[in-house]
C-alpha positions in Angstrom: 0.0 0.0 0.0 1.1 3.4 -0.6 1.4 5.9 2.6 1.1 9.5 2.9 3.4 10.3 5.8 2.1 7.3 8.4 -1.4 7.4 7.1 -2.6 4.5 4.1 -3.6 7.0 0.8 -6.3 5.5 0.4 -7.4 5.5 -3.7 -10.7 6.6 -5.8 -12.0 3.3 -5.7 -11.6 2.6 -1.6 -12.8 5.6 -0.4 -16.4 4.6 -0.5 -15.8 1.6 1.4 -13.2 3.2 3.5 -16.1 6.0 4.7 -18.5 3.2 5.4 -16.1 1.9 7.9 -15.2 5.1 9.6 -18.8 6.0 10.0 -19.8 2.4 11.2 -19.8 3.7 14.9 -22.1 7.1 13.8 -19.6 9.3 14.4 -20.3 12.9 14.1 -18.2 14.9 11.9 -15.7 15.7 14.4 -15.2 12.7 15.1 -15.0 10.9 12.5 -12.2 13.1 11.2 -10.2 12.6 14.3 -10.7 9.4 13.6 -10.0 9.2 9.9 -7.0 11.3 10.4 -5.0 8.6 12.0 -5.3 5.6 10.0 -5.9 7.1 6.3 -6.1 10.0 4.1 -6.5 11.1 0.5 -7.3 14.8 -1.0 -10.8 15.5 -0.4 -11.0 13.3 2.7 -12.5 16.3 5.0 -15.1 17.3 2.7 -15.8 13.8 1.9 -17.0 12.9 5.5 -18.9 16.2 6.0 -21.0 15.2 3.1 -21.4 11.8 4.3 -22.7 12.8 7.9 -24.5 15.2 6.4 -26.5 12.6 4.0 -26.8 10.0 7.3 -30.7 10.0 8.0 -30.1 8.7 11.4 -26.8 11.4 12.5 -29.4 13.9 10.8 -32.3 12.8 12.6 -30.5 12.3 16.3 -28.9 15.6 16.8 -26.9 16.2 20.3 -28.8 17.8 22.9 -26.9 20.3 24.0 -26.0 20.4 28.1 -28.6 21.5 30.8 -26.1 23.1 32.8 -22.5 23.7 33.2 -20.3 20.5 33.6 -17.9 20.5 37.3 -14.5 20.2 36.5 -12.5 17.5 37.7 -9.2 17.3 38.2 -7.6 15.1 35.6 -5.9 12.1 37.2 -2.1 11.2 36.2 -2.9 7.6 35.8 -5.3 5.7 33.7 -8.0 4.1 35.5 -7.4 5.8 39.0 -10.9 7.4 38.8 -13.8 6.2 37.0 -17.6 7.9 36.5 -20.0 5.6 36.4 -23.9 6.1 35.4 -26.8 4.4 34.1 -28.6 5.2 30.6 -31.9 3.7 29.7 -34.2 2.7 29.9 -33.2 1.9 26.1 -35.7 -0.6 24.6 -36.7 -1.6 27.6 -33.1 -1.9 28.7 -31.1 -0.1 30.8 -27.0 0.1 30.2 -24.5 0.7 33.0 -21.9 3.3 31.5 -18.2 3.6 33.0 -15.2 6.2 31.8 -11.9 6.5 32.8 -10.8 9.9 33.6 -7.7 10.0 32.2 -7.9 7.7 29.1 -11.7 8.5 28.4 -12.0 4.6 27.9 -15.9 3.9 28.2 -17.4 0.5 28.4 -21.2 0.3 28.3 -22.4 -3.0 30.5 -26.3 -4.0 29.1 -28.0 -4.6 32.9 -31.4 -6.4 33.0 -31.5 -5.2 36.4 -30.5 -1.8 38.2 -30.1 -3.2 42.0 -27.2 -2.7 44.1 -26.3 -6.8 43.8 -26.8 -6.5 39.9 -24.5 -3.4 39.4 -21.9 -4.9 41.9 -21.4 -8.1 39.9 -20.9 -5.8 37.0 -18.6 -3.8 38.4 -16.8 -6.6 39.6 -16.3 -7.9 36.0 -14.6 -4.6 35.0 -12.3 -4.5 37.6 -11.3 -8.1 36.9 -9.9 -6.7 33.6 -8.7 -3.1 34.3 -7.9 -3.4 38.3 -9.2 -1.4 40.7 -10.1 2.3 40.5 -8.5 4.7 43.6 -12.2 6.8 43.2 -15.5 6.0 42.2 -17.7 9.2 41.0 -21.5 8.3 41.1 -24.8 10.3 41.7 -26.5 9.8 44.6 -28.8 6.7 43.4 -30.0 4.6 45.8 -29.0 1.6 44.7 -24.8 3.4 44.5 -25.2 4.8 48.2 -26.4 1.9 49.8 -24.7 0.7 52.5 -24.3 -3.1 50.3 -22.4 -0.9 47.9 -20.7 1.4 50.2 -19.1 -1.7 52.2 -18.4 -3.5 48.6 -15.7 -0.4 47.7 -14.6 0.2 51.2 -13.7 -3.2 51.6 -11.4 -2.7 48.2 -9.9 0.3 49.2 -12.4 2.6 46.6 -12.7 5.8 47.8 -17.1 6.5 46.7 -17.0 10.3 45.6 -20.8 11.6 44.9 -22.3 14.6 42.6 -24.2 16.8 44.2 -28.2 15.9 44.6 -30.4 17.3 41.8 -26.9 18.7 39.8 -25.8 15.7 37.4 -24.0 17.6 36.1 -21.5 17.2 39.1 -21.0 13.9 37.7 -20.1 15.7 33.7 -17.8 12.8 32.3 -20.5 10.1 32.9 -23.2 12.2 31.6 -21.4 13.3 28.3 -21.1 9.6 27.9 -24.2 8.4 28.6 -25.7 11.1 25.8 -22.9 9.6 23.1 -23.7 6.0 24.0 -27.4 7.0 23.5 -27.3 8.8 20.5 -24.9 6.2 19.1 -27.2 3.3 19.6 -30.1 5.4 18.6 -28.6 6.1 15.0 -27.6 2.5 14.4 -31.3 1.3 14.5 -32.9 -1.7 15.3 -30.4 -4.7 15.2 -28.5 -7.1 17.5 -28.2 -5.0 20.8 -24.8 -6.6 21.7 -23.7 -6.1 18.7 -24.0 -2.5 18.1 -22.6 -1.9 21.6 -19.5 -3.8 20.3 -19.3 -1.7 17.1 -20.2 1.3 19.0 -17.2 0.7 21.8 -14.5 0.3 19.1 -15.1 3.0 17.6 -14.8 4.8 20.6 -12.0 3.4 21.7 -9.8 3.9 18.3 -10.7 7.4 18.1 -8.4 10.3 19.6 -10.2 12.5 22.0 -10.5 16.3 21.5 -9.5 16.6 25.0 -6.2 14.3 25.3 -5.4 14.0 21.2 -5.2 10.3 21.4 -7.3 7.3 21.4 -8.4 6.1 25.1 -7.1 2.6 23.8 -3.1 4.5 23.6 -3.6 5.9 26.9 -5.5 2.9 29.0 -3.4 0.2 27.3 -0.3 1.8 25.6 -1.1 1.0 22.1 -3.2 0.9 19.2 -6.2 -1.4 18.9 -6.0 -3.3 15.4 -9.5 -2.1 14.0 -11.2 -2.9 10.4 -8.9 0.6 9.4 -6.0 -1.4 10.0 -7.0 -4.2 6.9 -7.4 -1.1 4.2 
């Protein structure tokens, strides 16, 4: 393949398909640039994507809300996975979806729940700590089923330190609410389909994709390297 500087150039007869794979996810235009921008490029690349966003029924149709109130700032963290937001979205389709990001990386992973309880979100997080370790802060809103005393006692007893938003400002809790607004808006734009499924396609995205914030992909700062993505087989 030919390369323009580290990116594949992709040619005339690719870059269909190639804009079909970026947008798999539903990445707005932003986004989908950021993205595009690290794995290929050709001439008209930019202006390629804001017409294909533009002609997407479903971006066109689910436009981001934009924010009730100011977000809190946090201070960011200087390791990946030392604090982690955690919130629910849903119900979705009669589901309801468990979102967690890491501060510093702005890995998300979205956990389908068929139940919101204080056991049920427990064993969930439990499963994510198995594979990233544990978190030095938890930030939550003031649910009841994330400040009862089951789930107070599960974090003490593994050293979490349980930070809470203020009542009635989720806004307190900013990272966790920007996500669960992407995650929904993703999913919503994808349509009806497997629901696993489009959470998988969904997360990759996300995870490949340099952040506006931090300039690279939550995969480069969580794990230290690039995830091999469907970009990667151009």
């Amino acid at each position: 393949c030919l390369l323009w500087g580290d990116r594949v150039l992709i040619p005339s007869t690719l870059q269909r398909r190639t804009l079909e794979t970026l947008h798999k996810g539903h990445p707005g235009i932003v986004r989908m640039k950021a993205l595009a921008r690290s794995y290929v490029w050709w001439p008209s690349m930019d202006k390629d994507i804001e017409q294909w966003v533009s002609r997407c029924d479903p971006c066109q149709e689910v436009r981001p809300a934009p924010p009730q109130s100011e977000v809190a700032k946090w201070e960011t963290p200087g390791n990946p996975w030392s604090r982690v937001h955690i919130d629910f979205a849903g119900p979705m389709q009669g589901r309801h979806l468990l979102i967690v990001v890491d501060a510093f990386s702005k890995w998300l992973e979205v956990v389908p729940m068929a139940s919101t309880t204080t056991d049920a979100t427990i064993r969930a997080l439990r499963r994510l700590f198995a594979t990233h370790g544990l978190p030095d802060v938890l930030v939550s809103d003031n649910g009841p089923q994330l400040t009862s005393l089951t789930m107070e006692s599960f974090l003490a007893g593994l050293g979490i330190r349980h930070a809470l938003s203020a009542p009635y400002r989720p806004a307190g809790n900013g990272q966790a609410e920007r996500m669960v607004r992407l995650t929904k808006e993703a999913l919503t734009k994808m349509g009806p389909g497997d629901w696993q499924e489009r959470i998988d396609n969904f997360l990759l995205t996300q995870h490949i994709t340099p952040h506006a914030t931090t300039h690279k992909s939550p995969a480069e700062l969580l794990m230290g390297r690039r995830l091999r993505s469907p970009l990667d087989r151009l």
